[in-house]
FIBA-67901 format. One record per residue (C-alpha): chain; x, y, z; residue number from 1; residue in three letters. Coordinates in steps of 0.05 Angstrom, whole numbers, padded with zeros to 5 digits. Last residue first. Example, Ala and Ser with C-alpha at 12.3 -4.5 7.8 and 13.67 -1.06 7.14 Angstrom:
# FIBA-67901
+----+--------+--------+--------+-----+-----+
: ch :      x :      y :      z :   i :  aa :
+----+--------+--------+--------+-----+-----+
:  A :  00273 : -00021 :  00143 :   2 : SER :
:  A :  00246 : -00090 :  00156 :   1 : ALA :
+----+--------+--------+--------+-----+-----+
***
This chain:
# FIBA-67901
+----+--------+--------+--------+-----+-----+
: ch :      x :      y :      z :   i :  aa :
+----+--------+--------+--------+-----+-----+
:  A : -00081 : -00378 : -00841 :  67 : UNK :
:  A : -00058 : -00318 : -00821 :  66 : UNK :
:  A : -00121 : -00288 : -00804 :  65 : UNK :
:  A : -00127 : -00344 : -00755 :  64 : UNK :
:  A : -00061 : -00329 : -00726 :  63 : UNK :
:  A : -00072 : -00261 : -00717 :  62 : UNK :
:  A : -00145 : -00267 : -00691 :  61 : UNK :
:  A : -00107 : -00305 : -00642 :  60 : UNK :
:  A : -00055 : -00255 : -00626 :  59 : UNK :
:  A : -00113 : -00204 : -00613 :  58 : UNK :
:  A : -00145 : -00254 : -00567 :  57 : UNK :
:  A : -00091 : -00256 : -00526 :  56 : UNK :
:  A : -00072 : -00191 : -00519 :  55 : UNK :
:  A : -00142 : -00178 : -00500 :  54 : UNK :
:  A : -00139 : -00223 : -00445 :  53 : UNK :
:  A : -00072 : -00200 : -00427 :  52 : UNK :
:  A : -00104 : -00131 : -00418 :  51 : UNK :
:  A : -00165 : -00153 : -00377 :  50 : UNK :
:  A : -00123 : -00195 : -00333 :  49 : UNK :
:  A : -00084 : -00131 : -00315 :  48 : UNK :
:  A : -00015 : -00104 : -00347 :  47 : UNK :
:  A :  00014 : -00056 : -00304 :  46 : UNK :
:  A :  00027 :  00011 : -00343 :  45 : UNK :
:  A : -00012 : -00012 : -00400 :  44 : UNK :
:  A : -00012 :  00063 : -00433 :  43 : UNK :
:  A : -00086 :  00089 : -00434 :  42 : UNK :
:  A : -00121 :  00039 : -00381 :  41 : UNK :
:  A : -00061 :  00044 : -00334 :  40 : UNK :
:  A : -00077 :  00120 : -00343 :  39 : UNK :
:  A : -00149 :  00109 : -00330 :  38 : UNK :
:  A : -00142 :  00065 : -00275 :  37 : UNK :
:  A : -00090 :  00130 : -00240 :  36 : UNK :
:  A : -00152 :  00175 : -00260 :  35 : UNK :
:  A : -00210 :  00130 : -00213 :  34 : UNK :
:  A : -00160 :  00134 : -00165 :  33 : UNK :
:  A : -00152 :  00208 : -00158 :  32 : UNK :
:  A : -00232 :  00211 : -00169 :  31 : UNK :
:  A : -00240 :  00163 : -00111 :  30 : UNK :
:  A : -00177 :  00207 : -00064 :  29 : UNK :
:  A : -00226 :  00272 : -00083 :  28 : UNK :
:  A : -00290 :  00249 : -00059 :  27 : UNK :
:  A : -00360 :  00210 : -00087 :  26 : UNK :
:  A : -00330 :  00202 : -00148 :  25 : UNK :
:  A : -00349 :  00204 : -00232 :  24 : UNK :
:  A : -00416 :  00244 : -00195 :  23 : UNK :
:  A : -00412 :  00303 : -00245 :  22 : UNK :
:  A : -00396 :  00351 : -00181 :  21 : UNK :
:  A : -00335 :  00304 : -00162 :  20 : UNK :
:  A : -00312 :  00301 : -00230 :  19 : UNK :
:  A : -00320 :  00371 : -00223 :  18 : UNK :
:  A : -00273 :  00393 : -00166 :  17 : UNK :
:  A : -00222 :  00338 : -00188 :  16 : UNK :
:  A : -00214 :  00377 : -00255 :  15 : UNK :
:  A : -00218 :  00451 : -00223 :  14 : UNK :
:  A : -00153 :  00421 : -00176 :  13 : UNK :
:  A : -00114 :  00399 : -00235 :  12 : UNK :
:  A : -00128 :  00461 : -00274 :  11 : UNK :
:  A : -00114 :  00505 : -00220 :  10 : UNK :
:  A : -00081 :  00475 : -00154 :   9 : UNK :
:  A : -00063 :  00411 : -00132 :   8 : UNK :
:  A : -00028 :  00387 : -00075 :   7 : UNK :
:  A : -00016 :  00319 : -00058 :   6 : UNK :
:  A : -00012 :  00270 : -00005 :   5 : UNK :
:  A :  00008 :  00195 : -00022 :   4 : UNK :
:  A : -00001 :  00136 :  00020 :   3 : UNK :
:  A :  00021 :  00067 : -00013 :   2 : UNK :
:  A :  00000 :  00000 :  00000 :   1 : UNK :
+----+--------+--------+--------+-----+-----+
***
């Protein structure tokens, strides 16, 4: 487990602010979570059953298509 405390201000902080107000969280640590998913989501930081699932079936679609 890691504990982090951070200080945003500006853009960062008006971004948290209304995620929060659209109901994407219930409070700021959710929505900082919720953002550090998204970013695994976007580059494969840590690769998750999900991922490797879709890996997987990507290679075999390969395979197939290959004959």
């Amino acid at each position: 487990m890691v504990y982090v405390t951070l200080r945003l201000e500006g853009l960062q902080a008006k971004i948290i602010e209304n995620a929060i107000k659209m109901g994407l969280g219930k409070t700021k640590t959710e929505i900082v979570r919720l953002g550090l998913l998204g970013l695994n989501r976007e580059y494969n930081i840590v690769a998750t059953s999900t991922s490797l699932a879709v890996s997987k079936m990507a290679q075999i679609d390969a395979e197939i298509g290959a004959g």
